[in-house]
N, C-alpha and C positions, 0 to 999 in steps of 0.2 A: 581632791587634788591638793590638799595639806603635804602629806609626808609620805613619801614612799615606803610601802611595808613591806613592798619586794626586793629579792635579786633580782634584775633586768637584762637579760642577757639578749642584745642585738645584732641579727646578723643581715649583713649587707651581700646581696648576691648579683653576680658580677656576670655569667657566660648566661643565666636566662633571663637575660632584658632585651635579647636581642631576637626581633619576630620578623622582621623583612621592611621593606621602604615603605610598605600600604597602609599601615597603622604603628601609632609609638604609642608602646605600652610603658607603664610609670608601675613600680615595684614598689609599695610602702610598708618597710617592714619594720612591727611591733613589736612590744614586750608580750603581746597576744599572740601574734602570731601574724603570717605574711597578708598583704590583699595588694591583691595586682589589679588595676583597673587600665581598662585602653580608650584611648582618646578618638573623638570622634572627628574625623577630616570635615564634615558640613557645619564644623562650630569652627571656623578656622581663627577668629580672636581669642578665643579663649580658652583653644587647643597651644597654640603660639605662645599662650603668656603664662601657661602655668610650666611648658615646659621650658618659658625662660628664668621662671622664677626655680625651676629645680638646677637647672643648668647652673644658676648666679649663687645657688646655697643659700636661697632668700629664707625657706622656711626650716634650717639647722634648727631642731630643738625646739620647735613649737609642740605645742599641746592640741589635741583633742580637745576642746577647750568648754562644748555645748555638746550634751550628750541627751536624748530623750526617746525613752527606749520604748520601742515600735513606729518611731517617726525619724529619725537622723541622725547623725554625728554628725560631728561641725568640725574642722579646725582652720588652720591658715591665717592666723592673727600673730603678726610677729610682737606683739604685746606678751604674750604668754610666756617666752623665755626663760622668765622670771620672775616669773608673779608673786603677789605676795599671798599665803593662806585666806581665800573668801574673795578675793581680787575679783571685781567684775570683769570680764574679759570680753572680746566680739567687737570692739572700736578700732582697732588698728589694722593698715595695710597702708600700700602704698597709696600716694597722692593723686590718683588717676581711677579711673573707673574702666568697667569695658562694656561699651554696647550692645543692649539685648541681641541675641542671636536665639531667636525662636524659630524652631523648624519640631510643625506637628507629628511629625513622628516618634519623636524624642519627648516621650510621656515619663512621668515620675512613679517611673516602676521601682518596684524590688533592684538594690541594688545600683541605679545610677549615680552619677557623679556631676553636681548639677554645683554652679554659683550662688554664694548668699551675696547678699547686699541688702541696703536701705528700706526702710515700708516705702508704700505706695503715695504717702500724703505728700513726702520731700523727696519723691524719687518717682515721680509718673511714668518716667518712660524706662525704669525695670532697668539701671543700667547695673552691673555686676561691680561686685566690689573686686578690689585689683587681686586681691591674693584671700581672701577667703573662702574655701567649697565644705558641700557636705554630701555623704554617704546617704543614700535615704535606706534605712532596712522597714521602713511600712509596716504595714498590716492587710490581711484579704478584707474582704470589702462582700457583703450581699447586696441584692438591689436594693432595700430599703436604706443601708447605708449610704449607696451610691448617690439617692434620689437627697437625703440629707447633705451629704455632700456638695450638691448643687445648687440648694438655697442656703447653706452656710456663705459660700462663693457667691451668692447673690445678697445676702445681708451685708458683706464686706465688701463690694463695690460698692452699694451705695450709703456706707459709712467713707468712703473716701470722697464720695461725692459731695458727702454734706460737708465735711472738712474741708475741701476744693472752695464751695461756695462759703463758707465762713472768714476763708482767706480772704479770697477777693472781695468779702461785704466789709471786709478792716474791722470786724468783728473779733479783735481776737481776746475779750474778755471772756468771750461765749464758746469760741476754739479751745480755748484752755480748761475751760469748765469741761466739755465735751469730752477731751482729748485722757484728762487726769479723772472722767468718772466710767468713760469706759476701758480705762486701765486696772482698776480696781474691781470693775465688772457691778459697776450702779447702774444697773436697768432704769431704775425710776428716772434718772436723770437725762441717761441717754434717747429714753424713749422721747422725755417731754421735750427735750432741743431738738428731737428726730419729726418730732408732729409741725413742729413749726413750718420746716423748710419742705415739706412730706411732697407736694405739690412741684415743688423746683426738682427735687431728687427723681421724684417718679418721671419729669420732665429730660432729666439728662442721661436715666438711666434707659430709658426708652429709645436713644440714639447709639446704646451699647452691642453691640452681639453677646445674649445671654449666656456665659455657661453652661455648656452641657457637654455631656460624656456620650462619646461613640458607643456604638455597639461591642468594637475590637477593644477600648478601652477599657469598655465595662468587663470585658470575658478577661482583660491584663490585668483586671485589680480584684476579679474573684479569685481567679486562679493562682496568682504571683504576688499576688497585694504589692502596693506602695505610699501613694502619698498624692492621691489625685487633684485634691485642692488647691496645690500647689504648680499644676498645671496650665502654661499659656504667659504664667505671673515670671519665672526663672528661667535661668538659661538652665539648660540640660547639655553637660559636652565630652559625657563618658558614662562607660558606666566598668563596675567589677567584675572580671572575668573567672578570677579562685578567689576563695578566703572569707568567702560570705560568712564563714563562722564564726571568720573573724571581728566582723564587724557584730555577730549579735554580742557575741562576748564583750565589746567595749559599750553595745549599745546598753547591757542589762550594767555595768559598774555601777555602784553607786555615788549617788551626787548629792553637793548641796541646794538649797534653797535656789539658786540662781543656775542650776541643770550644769553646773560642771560637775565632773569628778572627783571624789575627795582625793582617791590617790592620780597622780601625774600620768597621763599615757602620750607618748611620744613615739615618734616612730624615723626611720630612715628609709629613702629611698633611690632607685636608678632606674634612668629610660634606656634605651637603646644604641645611647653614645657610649655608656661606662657608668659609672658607681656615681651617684646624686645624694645628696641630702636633704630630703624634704623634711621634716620634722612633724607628725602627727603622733607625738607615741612616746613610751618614756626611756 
């Protein structure tokens, strides 16, 4: 995401944004090429505010900005407008959050359109961030993945828990130790802070409902792959109707160290009113 090494040529389409009063479709068209995704009515906050945020031209000119291919594209950070070369981006949005809206049918398949937001440690109750979403393009999944899957999502609940409980012990010499050695992925370290509390952890986690994958989920992530871990934890409140290929082609771009793209992808968009400008695309 340094310097553009293309012509960009963007075209804004006007007479097919229009699908009927039952669902609004949102049009985001790239220097790759179009992806129309339709919004989902049972997510009615976070169907309402992205499409007041195309309405308002909140996200003109933003960037794809987290790209990680076989797992999402990210954008929706009005920080990225004009970033500078290597720029860490993913911190900016509006001043407001929007409250989880989990509805189990809306799995993290191939292709939805789901809210990023906050970890779990400063954000327990999963609230969305105001203008950030991402594209999941996934991966298929066998049962042994699946079963992996499962106690990954079980090792990261109760890593939040131990973090929970080192808040509230005002521990936060031992939080910080915790926090920056399992950032860097120091086993040794996080294991011996993890033996400590092991007793409290198995204690809190045991009042949880354990993750686990349905049958129909498991048949959605062999067959269609997506991003199942990430299930239960986000809101899900659309998904991609064309242009899947579009999204691999932004998800395979190359990136820096920090999963942006070196060259800029931005994009434009319209719903069903007329001509919008989202911004995911260059």
């Amino acid at each position: 995401m340094k310097r553009p090494g293309l012509f960009f040529l963007l075209f804004i389409l006007i007479s097919a944004c229009h699908f009927g009063p039952k669902e609004d479709i949102v049009l985001i068209s790239t220097s790759y090429g179009d992806i129309k995704v339709k919004l989902y009515n049972k997510t009615p906050l976070h169907h309402d505010n992205f499409l007041k945020l195309v309405n308002e031209k909140y996200y003109d000119s933003t960037l794809f900005h987290r790209v990680i291919q076989n797992f999402m594209i990210q954008g929706g950070d009005p920080d990225s407008r004009h970033p500078k070369p290597g720029q860490l981006l993913g911190d900016g949005g509006p001043a407001y959050t929007i409250p989880f809206e989990y509805k189990s049918e809306y799995i993290h398949k191939r292709g939805v359109l789901a809210a990023a937001r906050e970890s779990d440690d400063i954000n327990p109750k999963f609230a969305s961030s105001g203008s950030q979403f991402y594209i999941v393009q996934g991966k298929k999944f066998d049962d042994k993945g699946l079963d992996a899957v499962e106690k990954k999502v079980e090792r990261r609940d109760k890593k939040y828990i131990l973090m929970k409980l080192l808040m509230e012990s005002g521990d936060k010499e031992m939080l910080e130790l915790f926090k920056a050695a399992d950032a860097r992925k120091d086993t040794a370290i996080t294991r011996s802070v993890t033996e400590r509390y092991t007793s409290l952890i198995e204690s809190e986690y045991s009042k949880m409902k354990p993750f686990r994958l349905s049958e129909e989920q498991r048949k959605i992530y062999k067959t269609i792959g997506g991003a199942p871990h990430l299930d239960g934890y986000y809101t899900v409140f659309g998904e991609v109707i064309s242009g899947m290929d579009v999204v691999d082609k932004i998800a395979a771009a190359q990136t820096d160290s920090l999963d942006r793209p070196v060259k800029d992808i931005r994009g434009y968009t319209c719903d069903n009113e007329g001509v919008k400008i989202v911004g995911s695309g260059q």
